[in-house]
Structures are given as structure tokens and as C-alpha cells.
N, C-alpha and C positions, 0 to 999 in steps of 0.2 A: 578900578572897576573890573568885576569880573566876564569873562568874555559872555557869560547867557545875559546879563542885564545891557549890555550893550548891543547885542542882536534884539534884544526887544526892542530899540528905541531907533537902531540902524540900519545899512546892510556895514555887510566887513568885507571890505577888501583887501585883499591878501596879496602876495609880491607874484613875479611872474616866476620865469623859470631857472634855475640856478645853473642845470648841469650845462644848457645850450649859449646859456648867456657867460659863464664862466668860459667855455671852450673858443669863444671868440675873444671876452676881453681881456685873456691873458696870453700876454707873450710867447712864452712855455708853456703850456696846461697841460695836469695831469692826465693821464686818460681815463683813474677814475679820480672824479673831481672831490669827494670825500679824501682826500689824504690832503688835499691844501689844506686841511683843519689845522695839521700837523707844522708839514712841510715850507706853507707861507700862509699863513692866517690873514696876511692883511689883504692879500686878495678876495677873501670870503669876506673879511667886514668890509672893505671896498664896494661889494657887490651887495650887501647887506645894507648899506648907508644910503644906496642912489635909491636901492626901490621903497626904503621909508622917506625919501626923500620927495619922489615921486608919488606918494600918497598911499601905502603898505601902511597900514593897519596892523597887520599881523604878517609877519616873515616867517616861513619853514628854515628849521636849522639844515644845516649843510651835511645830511646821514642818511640819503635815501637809499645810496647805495653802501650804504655800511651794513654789513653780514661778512661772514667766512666764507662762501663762496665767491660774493665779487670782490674783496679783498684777498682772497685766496691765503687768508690767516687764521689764527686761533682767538677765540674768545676775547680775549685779555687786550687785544691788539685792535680787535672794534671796538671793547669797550673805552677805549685810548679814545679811536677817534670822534666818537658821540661825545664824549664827554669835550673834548675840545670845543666839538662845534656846537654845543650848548652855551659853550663861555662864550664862544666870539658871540653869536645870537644874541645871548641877554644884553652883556657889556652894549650893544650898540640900540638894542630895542630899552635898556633901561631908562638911558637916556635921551628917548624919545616918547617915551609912555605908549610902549607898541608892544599887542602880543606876542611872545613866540609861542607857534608848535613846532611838535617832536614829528619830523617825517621820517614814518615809516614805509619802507618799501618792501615789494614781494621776495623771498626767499626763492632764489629761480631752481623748481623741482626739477632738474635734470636726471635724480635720482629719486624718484616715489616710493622707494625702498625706505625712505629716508625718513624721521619724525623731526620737523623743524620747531614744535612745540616750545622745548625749553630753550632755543636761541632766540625765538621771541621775548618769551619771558626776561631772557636776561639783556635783553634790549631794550624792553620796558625800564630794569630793573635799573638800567643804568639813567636813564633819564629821569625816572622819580630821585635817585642820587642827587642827581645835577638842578632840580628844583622846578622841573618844567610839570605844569598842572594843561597842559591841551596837547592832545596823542592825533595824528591824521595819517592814518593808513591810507596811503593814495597809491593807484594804478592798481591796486589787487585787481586779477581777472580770474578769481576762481572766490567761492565761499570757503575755501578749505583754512583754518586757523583762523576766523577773522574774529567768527563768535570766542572762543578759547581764548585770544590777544583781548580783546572789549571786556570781558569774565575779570581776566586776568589784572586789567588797568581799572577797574570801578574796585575790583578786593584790595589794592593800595588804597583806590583814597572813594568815594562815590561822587563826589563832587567834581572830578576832574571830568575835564570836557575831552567826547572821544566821538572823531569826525571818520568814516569810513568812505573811501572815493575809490570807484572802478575805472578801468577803462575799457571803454565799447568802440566798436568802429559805428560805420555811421548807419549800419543798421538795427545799431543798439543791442550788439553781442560780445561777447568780450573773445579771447583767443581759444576758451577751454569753452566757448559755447554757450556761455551762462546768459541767460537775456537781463536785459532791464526789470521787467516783469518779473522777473525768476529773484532778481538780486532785491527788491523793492516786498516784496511776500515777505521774503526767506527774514526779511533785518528792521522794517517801520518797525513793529512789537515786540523787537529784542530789546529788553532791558538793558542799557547804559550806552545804549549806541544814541548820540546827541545830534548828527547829522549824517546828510546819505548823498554821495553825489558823487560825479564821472569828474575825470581830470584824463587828459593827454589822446592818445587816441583819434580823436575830431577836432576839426575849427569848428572857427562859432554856428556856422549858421546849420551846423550837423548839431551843434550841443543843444541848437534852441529846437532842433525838432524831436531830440531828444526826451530833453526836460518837459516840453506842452505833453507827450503822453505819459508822464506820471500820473501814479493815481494818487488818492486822499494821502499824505503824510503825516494827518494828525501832528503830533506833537515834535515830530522831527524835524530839523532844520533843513533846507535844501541848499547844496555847494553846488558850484560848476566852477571848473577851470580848464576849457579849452584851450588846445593850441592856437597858436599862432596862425596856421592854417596847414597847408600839407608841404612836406618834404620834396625837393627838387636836387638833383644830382648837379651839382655846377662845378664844373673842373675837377671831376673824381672826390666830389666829397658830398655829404649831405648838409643841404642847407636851407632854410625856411624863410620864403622872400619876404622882406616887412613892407610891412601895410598895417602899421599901427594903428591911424585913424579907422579904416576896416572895421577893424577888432574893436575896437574899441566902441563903434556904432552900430556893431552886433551885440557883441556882449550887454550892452547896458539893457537890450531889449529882452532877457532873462531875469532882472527885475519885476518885469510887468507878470513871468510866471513865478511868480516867488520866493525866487531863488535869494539867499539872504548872506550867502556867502560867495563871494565872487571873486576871480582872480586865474592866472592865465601859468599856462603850462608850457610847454617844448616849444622854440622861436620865440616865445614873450621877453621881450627888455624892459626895463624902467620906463620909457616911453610911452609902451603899450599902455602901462600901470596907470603913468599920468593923464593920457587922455583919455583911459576909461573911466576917472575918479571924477575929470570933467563931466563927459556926458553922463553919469547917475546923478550928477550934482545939479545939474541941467533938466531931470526929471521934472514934472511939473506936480509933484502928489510924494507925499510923504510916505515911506515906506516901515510899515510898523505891525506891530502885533504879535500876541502871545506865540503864535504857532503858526507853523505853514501847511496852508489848505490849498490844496489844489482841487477843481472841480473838473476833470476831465475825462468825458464821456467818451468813451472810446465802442465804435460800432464797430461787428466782426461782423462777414457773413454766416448766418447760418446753414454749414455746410453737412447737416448729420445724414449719418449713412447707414444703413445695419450692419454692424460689424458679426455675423452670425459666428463666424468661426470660432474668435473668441468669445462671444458669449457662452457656447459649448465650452470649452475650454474651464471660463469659470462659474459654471452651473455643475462642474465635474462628469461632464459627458465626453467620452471616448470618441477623440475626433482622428479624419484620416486626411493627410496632407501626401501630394505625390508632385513629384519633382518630373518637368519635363524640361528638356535642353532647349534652347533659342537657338536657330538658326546658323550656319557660315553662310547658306548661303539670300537669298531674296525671297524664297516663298516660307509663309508662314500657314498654310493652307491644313498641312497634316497635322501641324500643332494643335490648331483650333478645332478643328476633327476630334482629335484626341481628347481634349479640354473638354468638350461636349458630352464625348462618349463617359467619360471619367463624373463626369456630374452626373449623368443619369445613373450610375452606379453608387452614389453617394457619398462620394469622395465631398471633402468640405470645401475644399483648399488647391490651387496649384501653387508649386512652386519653383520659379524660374531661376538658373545660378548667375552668374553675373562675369563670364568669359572663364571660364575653369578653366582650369592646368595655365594658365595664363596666355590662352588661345583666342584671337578674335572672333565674337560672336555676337549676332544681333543685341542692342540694347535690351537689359533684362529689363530694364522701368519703362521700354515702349512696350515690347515684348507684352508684359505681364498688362499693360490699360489696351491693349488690343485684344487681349484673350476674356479679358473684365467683361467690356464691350460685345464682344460677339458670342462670346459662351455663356457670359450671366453666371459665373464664377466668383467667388470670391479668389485671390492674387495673392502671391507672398514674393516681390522680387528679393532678390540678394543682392545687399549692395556690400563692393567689396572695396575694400582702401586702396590696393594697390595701386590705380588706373589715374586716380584724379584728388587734385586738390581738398582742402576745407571749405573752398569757395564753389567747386563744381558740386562737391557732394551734397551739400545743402541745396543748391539750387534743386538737382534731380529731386532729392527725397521731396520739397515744394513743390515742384511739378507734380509728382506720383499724387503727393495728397490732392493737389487741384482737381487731377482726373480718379476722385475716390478711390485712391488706394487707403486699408489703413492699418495694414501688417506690413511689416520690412523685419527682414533677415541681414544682422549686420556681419559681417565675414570681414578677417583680415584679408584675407586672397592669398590663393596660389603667387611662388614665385614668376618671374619671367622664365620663360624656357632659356636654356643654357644656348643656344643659340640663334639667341635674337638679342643676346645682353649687352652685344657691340653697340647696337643701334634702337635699342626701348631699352627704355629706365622708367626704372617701378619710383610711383609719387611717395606712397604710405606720408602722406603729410599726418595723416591717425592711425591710431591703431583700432579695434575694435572696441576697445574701450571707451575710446574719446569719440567715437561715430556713437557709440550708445548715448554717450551723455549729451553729444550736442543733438542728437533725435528726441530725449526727454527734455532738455530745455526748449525748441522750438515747441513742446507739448504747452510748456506754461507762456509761451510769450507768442508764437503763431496759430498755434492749432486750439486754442483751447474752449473753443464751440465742441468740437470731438477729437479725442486724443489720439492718437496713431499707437496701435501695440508693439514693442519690439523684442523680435525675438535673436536670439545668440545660436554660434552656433557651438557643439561641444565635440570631444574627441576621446572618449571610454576605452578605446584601444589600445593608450601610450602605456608603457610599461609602470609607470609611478601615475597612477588613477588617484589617489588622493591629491596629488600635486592640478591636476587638471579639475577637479571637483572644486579645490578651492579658487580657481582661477573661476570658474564657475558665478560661483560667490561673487566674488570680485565684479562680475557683469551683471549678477543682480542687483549688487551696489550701486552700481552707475546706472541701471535705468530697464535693465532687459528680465521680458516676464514669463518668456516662453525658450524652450531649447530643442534645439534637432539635432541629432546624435550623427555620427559617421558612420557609416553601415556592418552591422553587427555580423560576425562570425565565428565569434571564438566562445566558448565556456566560461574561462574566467571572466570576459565583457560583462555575458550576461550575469554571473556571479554579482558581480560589482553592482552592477544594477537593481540587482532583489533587493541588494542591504542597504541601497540612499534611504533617507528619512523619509518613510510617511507622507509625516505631516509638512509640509514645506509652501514655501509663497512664491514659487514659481513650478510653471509645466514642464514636462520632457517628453518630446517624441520620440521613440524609437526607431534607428535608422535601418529598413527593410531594403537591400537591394538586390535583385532576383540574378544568380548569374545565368550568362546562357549560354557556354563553351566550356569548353577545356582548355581553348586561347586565352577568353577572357579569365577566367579563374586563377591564370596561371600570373597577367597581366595584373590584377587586382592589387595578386598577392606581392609581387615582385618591385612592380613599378607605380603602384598608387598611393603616395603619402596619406598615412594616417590611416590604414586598414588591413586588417591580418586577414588572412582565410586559414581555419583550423586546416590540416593534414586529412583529417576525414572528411571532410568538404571536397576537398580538391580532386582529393582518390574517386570522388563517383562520378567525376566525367573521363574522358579519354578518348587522344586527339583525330578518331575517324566516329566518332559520333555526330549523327545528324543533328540537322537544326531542330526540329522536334523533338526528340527525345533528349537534349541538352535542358533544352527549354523546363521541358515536364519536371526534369533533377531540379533546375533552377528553381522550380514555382517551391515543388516540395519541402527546400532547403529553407526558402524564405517563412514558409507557411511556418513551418517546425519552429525556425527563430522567433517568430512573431508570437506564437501559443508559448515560449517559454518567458519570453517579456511581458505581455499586455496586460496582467494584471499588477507589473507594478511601474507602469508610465503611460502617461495621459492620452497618448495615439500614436499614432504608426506614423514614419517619414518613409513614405515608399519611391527609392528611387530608380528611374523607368530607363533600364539600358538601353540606348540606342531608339529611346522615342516607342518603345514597342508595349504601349499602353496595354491591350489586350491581355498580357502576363499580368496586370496589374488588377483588373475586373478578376481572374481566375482566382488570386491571391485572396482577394475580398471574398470574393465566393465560396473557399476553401476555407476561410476563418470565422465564414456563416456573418460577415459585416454586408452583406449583401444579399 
């Protein structure tokens, strides 16, 4: 019987987990368990035997971890080990009238430089070899290869059954950010994807609150295979306490959401298998049907906001953003001052940095819903990687949106200062890239009453400018729609700027910032990563010039920079030295935006 005529009339239960359950029941175990394929096969059919024994319908071969990088080998040398662990596979499901699939696991990107395309392919290429017709990509947490792999497995054969499974934590996001929502869009109406469902990651009673907010799957099958439950440290080691029964009185109640394919992941034994085979068996209603329909009505609050800034932005209206610093110390008084005066000027936008030079400063995301609040501004905090988790950053950016923020400026951040490196360590658990993408995935799976816009930040100044323009790119890729530049001084800058393209799908603000010394000018140029000040800049202050007349050079300077950019980027980023907004009105003034 082939496996789709058999999900019509059943569900399929599948084995549990091989690598955790392998690391306990043998004596010696490898540390990666795909080489017992080779090394001692009768441990894998050992292990292959209890869980059809235990009620395994269908067993994953022993290759999730087969690739060249967790084998730390060449092609030829996984291709050894898949092919082995297809033999033990069949040999023992033959003789049980049990399917097997081909488990595929993720390629770990440690290197994005990297195109893992054709080692997929030729990991496919090796299991179509070896006579296996059911492929299950399980744990992927990212979309990247899966469509290309599914492409790839239907131009062998169309009929082969191809099961795709993520892993989400229990808020139903994977590590690289992607939602359930996002993964469930992106893959129901890809052509040759046969099933869609989460493995590893959650226990059950996270998978069942999982699975209840899918949407309609149509014609797609729905898998779960949760863990065991969650990892505990016992005598220096990781370990997952059993409570088979549990599990197994959880899982069966993913059933009742339509789940058709079931079976258990990291801590699962053959036990778990067998008493979860009882209680579906123990269901009281036959579970059948062409397709799996889910009806679940999922309410959002209606949270919509006028986003005016970027509606400017993409209406092609010449907008102005100006940058004010957050606090060291507790009064935020002359901020909001400023934020006030600066709107009645027409400024669109504030934008707050987020601890620069890697110096402590007031919270930019309180910062920026206080200035929201009492100025009747629209807000651009900066949020930067260095300071905090994947788990804090997300949290803040939720906050920001709860209290109507709905621009964010994502920044890698300044380093830690060279001394304080004894005692602060910088998180960068992301980079700016992956803070853009899990900001556009919370777009499809949290926010999507109103999208939150994200903007990048760039750097025109470095010496290789086409190298930083494609990095650019690359943040468009991931999710970012708008760009603030690092404050402009030099000729070739602006140079480089006249010749970007036109026509383009994202904005750039030009970065204005006014100097007001011969100190600062000097300091800019010397000690501020990422910004040059030309020689004839710098020549028109000197070091017994008053504050006044510093000042006047600095507006001039900036005004001149801004008339030779502004008609070819979408607005001005004016950043305000020392909080001294007033220079900022005179600038507007002088470029007649006021």
C-alpha cells in the first residue's frame, strides 16, 4: 500500500527518536550516531526493530545527521553512510510491512557564504539510489533550500511522498525567526510538498497549542512530532525525564486537530511509541479523510496606527528624520522639549540611538514611547544587537509595537569600549541581518493587523562603497525598507550617492550632522568609526573659535552637504550634536524645508 492511501483510511505513526534513544542504549555510542550505519549496524536495526515493534508504522532511516559538515567528510563518505542506513531501514521495515523515510536534516549554515544546494541534491540523489519513495526534511528552521530540495525530489519521481517539518519553540518561531504563520504561507500551495508539520523543539502540550492555530491546510497532510518534553542537566549531562504515559495522553489529543501523521522526537523510546498507539487506538471516532481541514479562527487585536512617516516615504515625499541622544542621566525633560520644538518645524520623525559607542543610556524603546506620548511624534528607536539576547530583542521590539511604535532601526552596535571589556561582554546573539528577518517574520505571524517598517542602517564612507552597497542588498533581502546613512563629509560620499540606481525598492536618508567645534571636527574625524571629515571641512574651524561662530560653519557645512544630496535620496537623517536641536530648525530653514 502506498503511504497517501493509507493516510486516507488512518493516522501514521512514526517511531520516536533515534539519536537520544541510540545515546542511551548503547554501551559505547558514537557521538554522531549516523556512523553506527557503518561501524555497528546491529545497533541501529536493534533500535529499528523495538520501535516497529512497539507500533512504528513508519521509521526514519539513521541520516539526519549525515552531511559533510557533521561528518566533517567528503561527499562519497555520506554518501557510504545513507546508503547503509537505508539498507538496515528497509531490511527490518521489509519484513514488517512498515514504511521507511529518508531523514533529512538541516545543513548547519555556519558559513552563508556557502551554497549547500548541490549536497542536498546529492543526498536526495543517494536515497532515490537506494529505493526509498518518502523524503522528510525535519527540524529545518529556516525556508532556505527546502522549496529547491521538494523541486528537486518530485523531478525524480512525482509520486514520491515529501513531508517537510520545522522546529519552533513554544512560541512557534523557529531559531532564525521564521513563524508558524510565515512557514505555513510560504509551503500549503507549494506544489509537491505532501505534508507540513513541527518535530523537536516542544513537548506535547506546546505542539498541541501549536498545531490548534494552524490555518486551513487544504490538501496538505499535517505531522507532529514532539519531544519527549524538555531537557534537564542531571550529572553534567543532558537528559529528558520519561513520562511516557504523559506523552503519550498528550499527543493522542492532536488527533482531534488533524494531525495525520504522528510520532515523537528527542527523549522519545519505543515505549512512548507503544502507549501512544494505545491511546489513538482508544479514540472513540474514526479518523479519516481526503484532506486535512482545519478551521481555526484566530482573532488579532485591531491595533492600526497612522504610520505618516512612511506613508511619505512611499508616496515619494521628501521626508526629514533627526536623531536625538537618550539620556545618562534621569531627566528626560529637554528631550521632549526638543521633540516638540522639532515637530512644529516639520521634522516627520525622531530618532533615538540605542547606547552608542557602547555607552550606557537611557532605554531607546522607553525613550522613543515617551517622546511618542508627550510630543505627538512619530518614533524611530534603534535597536542594536550588541546588549541583549534573541529572546530580550523580540520581547522589546513587542513592547515598542504594543505602545504604537511602528518604525525600528535595526543596528549591529558599536563595540564595548576597550575598557570595560574585563567586565561587559557584548551578546550579538544576531547580527543585523537576522534582527531584520526575525522583525519581518513577527510582521506575518504577530503584527499582521499593521506591519511594523524596518529600517537599516548604512555606511557610504568605507573605502570599497560597492562592497557596503551590496551588504545593503543583502538587508533588503531580509526584510529592511528604508536606510539612514552615517553622516556625510566627504566628495567621493556624495559622489557615490548621485550614481545609486534611480529606480530602487527601498529608501535612503541622507546622513546630515551639523559640527559645532574645531574639538568636535577634529574628534569626528579621528576617533568616530565610520565617518571621514574632508581637510576642507575641518580647515574652517580653529581651536579659539567661539561657540557661535563654530556653530554658524557647522549649519553652513551641513546645509551645503544636504543641497548637494537631496535630490538624489529620499530625506535627510539629521543628527543633532549634543541635543542642540535649534541648529537643526536653522538647517531646515536654510534648505527652505521649513
Amino acid at each position: 500500500m502506498k503511504i497517501l492511501d493509507y493516510l486516507k483510511e488512518s493516522v501514521l505513526i512514526t517511531d520516536g527518536a533515534m539519536g537520544t534513544y541510540y545515546a542511551g542504549a548503547v554501551e559505547k555510542p558514537f557521538q554522531n550516531n549516523v556512523l553506527a550505519n557503518i561501524y555497528s549496524p546491529i545497533d541501529v536495526e536493534k533500535i529499528h526493530k523495538e520501535y516497529i515493534e512497539s507500533g512504528s508504522k513508519l521509521i526514519r532511516t539513521n541520516t539526519f545527521r549525515a552531511n559533510t559538515y557533521m561528518l566533517d567528510g567528503d561527499i562519497e563518505f555520506v554518501r557510504k553512510i545513507i546508503s547503509a542506513g537505508c539498507k538496515i531501514a528497509k531490511k527490518v521495515a521489509f519484513e514488517k510491512d512498515v514504511f521507511v523515510g529518508a531523514s533529512i536534516g538541516p545543513i548547519p549554515d555556519v558559513d552563508t557564504e556557502v551554497d549547500h544546494t548541490k549536497e542536498y541534491f546529492e543526498i536526495v540523489d543517494t536515497f532515490v539510489s537506494e529505493g526509498i519513495d518518502i523524503f522528510i526534511l525535519e527540524t529545518f528552521y529556516s525556508l532556505d533550500y527546502v522549496k529547491e530540495i521538494v523541486k528537486y525530489i518530485k523531478s525524480k519521481n512525482r509520486d514520491y511522498f515529501v513531508i517537510t517539518q520545522f522546529s519552533v519553540n513554544d512560541t512557534g518561531v523557529t531559531k532564525k525567526s521564521l513563524s508558524v504563520g510565515r512557514i505555513v504561507s510560504e509551503l500549503k500551495d507549494f506544489a509537491g510538498i505532501d505534508a507540513i508539520g513541527f518535530n523537536c523543539g516542544v513537548g506535547p502540550l506546546h505542539m498541541i497549542n501549536i498545531i490548534k492555530e494552524l490555518p486551513d491546510l487544504g490538501r496538505v497532510f499535517v505531522s507532529a512530532m514532539p519531544n519527549a518534553g524538555y531537557p534537564e542537566f542531571i550529572d553534567n549531562k543532558v537528559e529528558y525525564v520519561m513520562n511516557p504515559k504523559y506523552f503519550a495522553k498528550m499527543c493522542a489529543e492532536l488527533i482531534y486537530e488533524k494531525v495525520k501523521i504522528i510520532g515523537g522526537c528527542c527523549g522519545t523510546t519505543p515505549e512512548h511509541i507503544r502507549l501512544l498507539k494505545e491511546n489513538i487506538l482508544a479514540i472513540p471516532h474514526k479518523v479519516s479523510g481526503d484532506s486535512v481541514l482545519l478551521n481555526v479562527e484566530v482573532k488579532k487585536e485591531n491595533q492600526d496606527i497612522k504610520n505618516g512617516f512612511h506613508k511619505k516615504l512611499e508616496k515619494g515625499e521628501f521626508v526629514i528624520a533627526v536623531e536625538l541622544d537618550p539620556p545618562f542621566k534621569a531627566s528626560v525633560d529637554k528631550l521632549v522639549r526638543g521633540a516638540k520644538v522639532l515637530k512644529e518645524k516639520g521634522v516627520d520623525i525622531i530618532t533615538i540611538a540605542d547606547s552608542p559607542m557602547g555607552k550606557s543610556r537611557a532605554d531607546s524603546m522607553v525613550i522613543s514611547t515617551r517622546i511618542r506620548r508627550e510630543a505627538n511624534i512619530e518614533v524611530l528607536p534603534h535597536i542594536c544587537c550588541r546588549d541583549r539576547n534573541s529572546i530580550s530583542l523580540r520581547s522589546s521590539v513587542l513592547a515598542g509595537y504594543i505602545e504604537g511604535i511602528r518604525n525600528f532601526l535595526v543596528v549591529t552596535g558599536d563595540p564595548v569600549p576597550e575598557e570595560l571589556r574585563g567586565s561587559v561582554k557584548s551578546v550579538f546573539d544576531l547580527n543585523s541581518f537576522s534582527l531584520i528577518n526575525m522583525i519581518r517574520e513577527m510582521n506575518h505571524d504577530i503584527f499582521d493587523s499593521e506591519n511594523v517598517k524596518i529600517g537599516g542602517a548604512v555606511n557610504f564612507n568605507v573605502k570599497n562603497k560597492n562592497s557596503e552597497y551590496k551588504r545593503l542588498l543583502k538587508k533588503v533581502e531580509s526584510g529592511a525598507e528604508f536606510f539612514l546613512t552615517q553622516p556625510i563629509f566627504t566628495d567621493d560620499t556624495v559622489e557615490f550617492i548621485k550614481r545609486l540606481p534611480k529606480e530602487r525598492d527601498f529608501k535612503i536618508l541622507g546622513g546630515i550632522m551639523p559640527i559645532v567645534s574645531y574639538r568636535n571636527a577634529q574628534f569626528l574625524n579621528n576617533e568616530m568609526p565610520g565617518i571621514a571629515v574632508s581637510d576642507n571641512y575641518v580647515s574652517k574651524f580653529s581651536s579659539d573659535m567661539d561657540r557661535e561662530t563654530a556653530e554658524k560653519i557647522g549649519i553652513g557645512i551641513a546645509v551645503e552637504i544636504a543641497e548637494k544630496i537631496q535630490d538624489y535620496v529620499d530625506g535627510l537623517y539629521i543628527m543633532t550634536p549634543f541635543n542642540r536641536y535649534e541648529m537643526v530648525a536653522d538647517i531646515l530653514r536654510k534648505l527652505k524645508r521649513i
